[in-house]
Structure formats: structure tokens, C-alpha cells
DSSP file (Angstrom, degrees, kcal/mol; ACC not computed):
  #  RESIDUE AA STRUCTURE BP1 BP2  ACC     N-H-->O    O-->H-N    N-H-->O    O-->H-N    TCO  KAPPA ALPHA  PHI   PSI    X-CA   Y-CA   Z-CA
    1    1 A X              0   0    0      0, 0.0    79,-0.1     0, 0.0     5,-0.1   0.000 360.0 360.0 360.0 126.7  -51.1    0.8  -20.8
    2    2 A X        -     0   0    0      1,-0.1     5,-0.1     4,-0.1    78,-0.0   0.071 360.0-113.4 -59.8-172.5  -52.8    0.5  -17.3
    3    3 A X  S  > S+     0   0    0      3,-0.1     4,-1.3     2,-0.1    -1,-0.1   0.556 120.3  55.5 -88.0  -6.0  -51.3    1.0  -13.9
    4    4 A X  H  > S+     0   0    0      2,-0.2     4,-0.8     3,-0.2    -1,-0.1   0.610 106.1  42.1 -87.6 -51.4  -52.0   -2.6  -13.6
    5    5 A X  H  4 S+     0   0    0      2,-0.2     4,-0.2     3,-0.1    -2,-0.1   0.355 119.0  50.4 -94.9   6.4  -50.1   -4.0  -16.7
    6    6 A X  H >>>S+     0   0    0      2,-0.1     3,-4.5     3,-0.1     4,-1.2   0.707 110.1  48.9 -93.7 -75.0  -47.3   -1.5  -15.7
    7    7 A X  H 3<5S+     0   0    0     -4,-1.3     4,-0.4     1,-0.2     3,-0.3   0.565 112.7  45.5   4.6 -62.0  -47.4   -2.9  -12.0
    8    8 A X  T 3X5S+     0   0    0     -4,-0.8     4,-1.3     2,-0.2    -1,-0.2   0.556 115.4  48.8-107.3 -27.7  -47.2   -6.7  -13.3
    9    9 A X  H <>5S+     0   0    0     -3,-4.5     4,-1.0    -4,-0.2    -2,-0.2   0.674 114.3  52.5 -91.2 -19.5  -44.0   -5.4  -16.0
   10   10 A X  H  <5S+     0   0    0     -4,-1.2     5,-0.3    -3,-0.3    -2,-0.2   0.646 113.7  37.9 -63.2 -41.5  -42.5   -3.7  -12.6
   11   11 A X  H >><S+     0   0    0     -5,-0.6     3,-2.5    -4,-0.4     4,-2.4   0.952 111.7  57.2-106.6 -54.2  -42.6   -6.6  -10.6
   12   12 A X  H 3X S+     0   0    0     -4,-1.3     4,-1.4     1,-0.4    -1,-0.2   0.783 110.5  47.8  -0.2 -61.1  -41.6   -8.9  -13.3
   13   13 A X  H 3< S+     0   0    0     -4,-1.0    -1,-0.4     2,-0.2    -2,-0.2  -0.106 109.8  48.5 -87.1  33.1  -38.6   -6.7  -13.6
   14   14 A X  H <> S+     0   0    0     -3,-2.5     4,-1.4     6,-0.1     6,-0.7   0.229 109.1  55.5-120.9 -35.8  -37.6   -6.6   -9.9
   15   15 A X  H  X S+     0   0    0     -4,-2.4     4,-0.7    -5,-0.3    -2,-0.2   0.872 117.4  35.7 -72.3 -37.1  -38.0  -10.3   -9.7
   16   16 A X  H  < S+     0   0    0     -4,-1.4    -3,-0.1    -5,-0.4    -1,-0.1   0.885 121.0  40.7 -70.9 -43.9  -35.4  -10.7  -12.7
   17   17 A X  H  4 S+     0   0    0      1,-0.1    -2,-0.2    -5,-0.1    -1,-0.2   0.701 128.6  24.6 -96.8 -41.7  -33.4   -8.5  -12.3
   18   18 A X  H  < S-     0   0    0     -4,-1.4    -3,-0.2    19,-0.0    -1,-0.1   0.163  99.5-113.5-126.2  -8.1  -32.8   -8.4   -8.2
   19   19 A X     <  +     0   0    0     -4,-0.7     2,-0.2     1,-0.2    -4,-0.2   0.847  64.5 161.1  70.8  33.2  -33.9  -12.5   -7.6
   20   20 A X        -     0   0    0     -6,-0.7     2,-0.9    -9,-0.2    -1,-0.2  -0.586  49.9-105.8-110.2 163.5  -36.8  -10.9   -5.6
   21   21 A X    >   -     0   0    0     -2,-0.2     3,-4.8     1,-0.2     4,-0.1  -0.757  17.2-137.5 -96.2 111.1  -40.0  -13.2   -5.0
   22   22 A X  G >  S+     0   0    0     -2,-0.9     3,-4.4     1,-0.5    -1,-0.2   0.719 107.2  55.8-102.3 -82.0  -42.7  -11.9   -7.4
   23   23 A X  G 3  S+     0   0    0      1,-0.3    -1,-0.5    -3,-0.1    -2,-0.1   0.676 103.3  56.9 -10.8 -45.1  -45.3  -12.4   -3.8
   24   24 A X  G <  S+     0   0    0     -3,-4.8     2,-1.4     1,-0.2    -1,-0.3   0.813  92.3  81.0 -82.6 -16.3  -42.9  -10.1   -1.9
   25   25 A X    <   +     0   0    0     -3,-4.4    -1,-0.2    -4,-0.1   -10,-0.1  -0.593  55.8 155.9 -96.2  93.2  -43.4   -7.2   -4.5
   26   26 A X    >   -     0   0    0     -2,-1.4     3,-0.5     1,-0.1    43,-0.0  -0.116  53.1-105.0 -88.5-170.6  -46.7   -5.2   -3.8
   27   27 A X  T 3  S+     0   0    0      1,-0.2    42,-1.4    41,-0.1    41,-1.4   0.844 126.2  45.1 -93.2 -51.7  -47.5   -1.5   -4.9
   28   28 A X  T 3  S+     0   0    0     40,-0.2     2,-0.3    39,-0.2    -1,-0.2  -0.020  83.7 117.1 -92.2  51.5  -47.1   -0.3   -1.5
   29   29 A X    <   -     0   0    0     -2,-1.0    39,-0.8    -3,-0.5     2,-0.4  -0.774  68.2-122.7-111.7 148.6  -43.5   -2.5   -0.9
   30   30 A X  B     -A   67   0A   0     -2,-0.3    37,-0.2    37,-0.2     5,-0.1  -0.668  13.9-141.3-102.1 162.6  -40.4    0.4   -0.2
   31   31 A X  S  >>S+     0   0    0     35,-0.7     6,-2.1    -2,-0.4     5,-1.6   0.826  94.7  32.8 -93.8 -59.6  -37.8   -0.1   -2.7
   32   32 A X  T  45S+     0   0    0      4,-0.2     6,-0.1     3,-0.2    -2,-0.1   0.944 129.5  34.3 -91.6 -62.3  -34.7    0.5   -0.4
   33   33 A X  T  45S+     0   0    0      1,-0.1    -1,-0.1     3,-0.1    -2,-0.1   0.949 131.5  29.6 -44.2 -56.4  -36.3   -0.9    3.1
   34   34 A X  T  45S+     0   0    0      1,-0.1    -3,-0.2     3,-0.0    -1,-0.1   0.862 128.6  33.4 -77.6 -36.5  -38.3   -3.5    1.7
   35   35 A X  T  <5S-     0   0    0     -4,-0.7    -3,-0.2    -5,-0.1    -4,-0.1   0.753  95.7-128.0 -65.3 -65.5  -36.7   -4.6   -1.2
   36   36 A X      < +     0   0    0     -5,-1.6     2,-0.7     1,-0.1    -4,-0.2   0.699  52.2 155.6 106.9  35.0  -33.4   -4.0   -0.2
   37   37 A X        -     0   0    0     -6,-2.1    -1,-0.1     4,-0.1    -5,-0.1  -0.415  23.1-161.2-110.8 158.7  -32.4   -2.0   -3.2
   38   38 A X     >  -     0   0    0     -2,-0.7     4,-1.5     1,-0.1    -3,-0.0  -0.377  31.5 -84.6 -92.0-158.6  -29.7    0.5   -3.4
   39   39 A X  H  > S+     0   0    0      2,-0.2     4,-2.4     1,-0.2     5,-0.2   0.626 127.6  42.1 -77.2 -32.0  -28.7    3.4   -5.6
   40   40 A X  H  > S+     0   0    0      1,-0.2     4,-2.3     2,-0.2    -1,-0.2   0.819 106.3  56.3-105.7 -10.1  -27.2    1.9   -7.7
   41   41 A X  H  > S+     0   0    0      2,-0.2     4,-0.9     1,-0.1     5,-0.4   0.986 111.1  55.6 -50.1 -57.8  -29.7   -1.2   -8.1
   42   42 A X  H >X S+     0   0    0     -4,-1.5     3,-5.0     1,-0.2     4,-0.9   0.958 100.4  55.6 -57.1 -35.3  -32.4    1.7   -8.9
   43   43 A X  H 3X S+     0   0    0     -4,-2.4     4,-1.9     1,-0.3    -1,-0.2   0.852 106.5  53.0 -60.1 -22.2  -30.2    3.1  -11.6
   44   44 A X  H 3< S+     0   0    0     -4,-2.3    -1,-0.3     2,-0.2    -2,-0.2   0.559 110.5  43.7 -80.9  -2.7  -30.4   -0.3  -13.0
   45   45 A X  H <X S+     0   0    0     -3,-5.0     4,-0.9    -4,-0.9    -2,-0.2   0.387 111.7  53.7 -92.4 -11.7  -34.2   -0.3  -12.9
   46   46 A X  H >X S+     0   0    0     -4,-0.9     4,-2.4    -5,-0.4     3,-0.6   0.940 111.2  43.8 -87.9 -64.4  -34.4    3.1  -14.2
   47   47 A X  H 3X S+     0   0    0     -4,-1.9     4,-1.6     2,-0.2     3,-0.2   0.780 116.2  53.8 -37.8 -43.5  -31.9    2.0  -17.6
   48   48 A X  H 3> S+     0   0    0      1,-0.3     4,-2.6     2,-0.2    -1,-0.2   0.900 108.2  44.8 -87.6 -49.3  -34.2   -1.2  -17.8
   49   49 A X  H <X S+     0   0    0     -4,-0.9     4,-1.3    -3,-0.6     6,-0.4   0.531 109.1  57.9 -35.0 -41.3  -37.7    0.7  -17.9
   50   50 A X  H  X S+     0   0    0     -4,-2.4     4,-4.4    -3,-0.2    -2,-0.2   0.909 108.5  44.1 -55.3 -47.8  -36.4    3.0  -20.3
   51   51 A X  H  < S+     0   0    0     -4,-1.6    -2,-0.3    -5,-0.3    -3,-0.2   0.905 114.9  50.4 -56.1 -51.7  -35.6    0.3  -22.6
   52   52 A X  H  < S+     0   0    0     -4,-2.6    -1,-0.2     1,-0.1    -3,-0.2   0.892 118.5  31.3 -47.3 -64.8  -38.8   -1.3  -21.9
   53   53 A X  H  < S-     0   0    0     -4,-1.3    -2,-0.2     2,-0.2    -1,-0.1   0.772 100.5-127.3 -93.2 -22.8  -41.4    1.9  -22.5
   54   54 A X  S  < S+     0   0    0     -4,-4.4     2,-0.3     1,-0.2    -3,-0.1   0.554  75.2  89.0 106.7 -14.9  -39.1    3.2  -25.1
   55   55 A X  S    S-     0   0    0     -6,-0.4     2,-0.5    -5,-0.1    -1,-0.2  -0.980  74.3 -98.1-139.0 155.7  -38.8    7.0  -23.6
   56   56 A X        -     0   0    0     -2,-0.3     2,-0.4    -3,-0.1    -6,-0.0  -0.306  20.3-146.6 -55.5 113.1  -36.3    8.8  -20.9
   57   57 A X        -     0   0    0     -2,-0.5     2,-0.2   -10,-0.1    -7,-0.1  -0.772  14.7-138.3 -92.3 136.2  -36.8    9.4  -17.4
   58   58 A X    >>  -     0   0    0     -2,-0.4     4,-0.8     1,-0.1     3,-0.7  -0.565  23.6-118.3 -87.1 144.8  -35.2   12.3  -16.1
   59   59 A X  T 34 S+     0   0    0     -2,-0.2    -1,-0.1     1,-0.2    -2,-0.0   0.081 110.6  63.4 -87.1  42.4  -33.6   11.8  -12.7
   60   60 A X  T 34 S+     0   0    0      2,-0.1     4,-0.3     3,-0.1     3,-0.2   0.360 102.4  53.4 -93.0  -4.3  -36.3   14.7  -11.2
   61   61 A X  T <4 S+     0   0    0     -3,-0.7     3,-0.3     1,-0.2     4,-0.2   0.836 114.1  36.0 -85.0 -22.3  -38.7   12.5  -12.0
   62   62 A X  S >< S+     0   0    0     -4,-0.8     3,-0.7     1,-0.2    -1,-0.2   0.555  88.6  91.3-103.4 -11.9  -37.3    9.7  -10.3
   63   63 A X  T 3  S+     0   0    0     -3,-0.2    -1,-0.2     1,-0.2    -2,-0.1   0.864  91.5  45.4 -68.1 -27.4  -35.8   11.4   -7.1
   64   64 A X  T 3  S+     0   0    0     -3,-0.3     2,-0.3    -4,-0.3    -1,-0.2   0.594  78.3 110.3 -97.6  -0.3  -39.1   10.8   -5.0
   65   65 A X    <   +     0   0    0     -3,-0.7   -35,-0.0    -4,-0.2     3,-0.0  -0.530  23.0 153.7 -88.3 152.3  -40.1    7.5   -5.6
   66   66 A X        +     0   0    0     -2,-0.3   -35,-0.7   -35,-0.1    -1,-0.2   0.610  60.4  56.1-143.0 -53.7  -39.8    5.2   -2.6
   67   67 A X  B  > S-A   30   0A   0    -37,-0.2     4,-0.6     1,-0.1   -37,-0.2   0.219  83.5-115.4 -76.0-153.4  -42.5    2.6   -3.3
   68   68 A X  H  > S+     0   0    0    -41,-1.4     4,-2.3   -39,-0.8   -40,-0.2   0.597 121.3  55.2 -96.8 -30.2  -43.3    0.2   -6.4
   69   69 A X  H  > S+     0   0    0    -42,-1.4     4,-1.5   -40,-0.3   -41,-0.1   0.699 105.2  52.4 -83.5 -13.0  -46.7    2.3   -6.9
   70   70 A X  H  > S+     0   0    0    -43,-0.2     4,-0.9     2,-0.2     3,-0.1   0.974 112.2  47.0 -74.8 -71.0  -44.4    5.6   -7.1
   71   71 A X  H  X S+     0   0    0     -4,-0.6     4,-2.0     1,-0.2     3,-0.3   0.702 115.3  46.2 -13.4 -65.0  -42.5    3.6   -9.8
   72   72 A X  H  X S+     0   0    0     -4,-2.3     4,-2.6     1,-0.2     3,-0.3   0.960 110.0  52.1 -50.3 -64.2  -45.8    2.6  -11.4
   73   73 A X  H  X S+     0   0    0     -4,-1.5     4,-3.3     1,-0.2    -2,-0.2   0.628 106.5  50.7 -32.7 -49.0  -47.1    5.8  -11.3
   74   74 A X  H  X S+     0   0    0     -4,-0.9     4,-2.5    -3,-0.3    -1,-0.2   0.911 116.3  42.7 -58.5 -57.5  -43.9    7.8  -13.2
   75   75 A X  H  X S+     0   0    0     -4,-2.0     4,-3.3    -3,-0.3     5,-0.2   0.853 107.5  61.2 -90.9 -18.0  -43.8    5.6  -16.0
   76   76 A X  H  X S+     0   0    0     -4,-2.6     4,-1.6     1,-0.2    -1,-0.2   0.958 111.8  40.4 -40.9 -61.3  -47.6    5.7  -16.1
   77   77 A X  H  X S+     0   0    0     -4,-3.3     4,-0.6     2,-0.2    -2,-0.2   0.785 115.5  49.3 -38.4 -41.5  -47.3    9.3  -16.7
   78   78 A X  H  < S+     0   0    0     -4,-2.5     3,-0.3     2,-0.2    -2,-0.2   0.940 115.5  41.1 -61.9 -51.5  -44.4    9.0  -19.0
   79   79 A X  H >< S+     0   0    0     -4,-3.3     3,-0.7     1,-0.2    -2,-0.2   0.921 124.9  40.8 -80.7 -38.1  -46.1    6.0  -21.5
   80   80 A X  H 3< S+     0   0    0     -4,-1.6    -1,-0.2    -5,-0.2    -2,-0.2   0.462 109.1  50.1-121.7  -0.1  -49.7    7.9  -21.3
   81   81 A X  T 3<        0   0    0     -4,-0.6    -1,-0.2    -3,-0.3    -2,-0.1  -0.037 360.0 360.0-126.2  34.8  -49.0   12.0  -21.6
   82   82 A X    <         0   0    0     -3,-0.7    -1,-0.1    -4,-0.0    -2,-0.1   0.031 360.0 360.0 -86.8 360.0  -46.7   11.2  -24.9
């Protein structure tokens, strides 16, 4: 999977999920600032993305991301060093 077809399943899911407008979500968009998502919003992106790729994210992997490219980036690692 690219960072590209993760990116495009990312914003997909942000748009469903949070009613956000697929345009507003770039790779470099902040999650909490930009987005407008909370804590508990991420834990609901995290659960959904598991489901999705099929493997766990630990929450150190997930404490630092603050954009959509962080995001990309984590589950890139996860789906491709399996």
C-alpha cells in the first residue's frame, strides 16, 4: 500500500466519520487545530484504522501524530514492515 492510497483511505475516513469536507483534509492539515478533533474523536480514528489495515496500533505509536501525514505515515509503517 502507498502513502498515497493510505492518504486517500485517511481522508475518506475523516470525512465519514467526522462530516469533514474531503478538500479541507490535506497531509499537512493538524488534526486537533485544523480538523477540530479531540481525544476522543482520535481514539475513534485509531479503532477504525485498525479495523481497516487489519493490525494494532499501540498508543506510543500514536502519541506524536498531530497531522494527517503523521497518521499516514504510522500506518504506512505498520501495513509495510509486517
Amino acid at each position: 500500500m502507498t502513502q498515497q492510497e493510505i492518504f486517500t483511505q485517511i481522508q475518506q475516513m475523516l470525512a465519514s466519520l467526522f462530516e469533514i469536507e474531503p478538500s479541507e483534509i490535506k497531509p499537512e492539515s493538524k488534526l486537533f487545530e485544523e480538523l477540530e478533533l479531540d481525544s476522543i474523536d482520535a481514539i475513534d480514528l485509531v479503532v477504525k484504522l485498525q479495523k481497516t489495515i487489519g493490525k494494532k496500533i499501540m498508543p506510543e505509536e500514536f502519541k506524536n501524530v498531530r497531522t494527517v501525514q503523521d497518521v499516514v505515515d504510522v500506518v504506512y509503517k505498520l501495513v509495510n514492515n509486517s
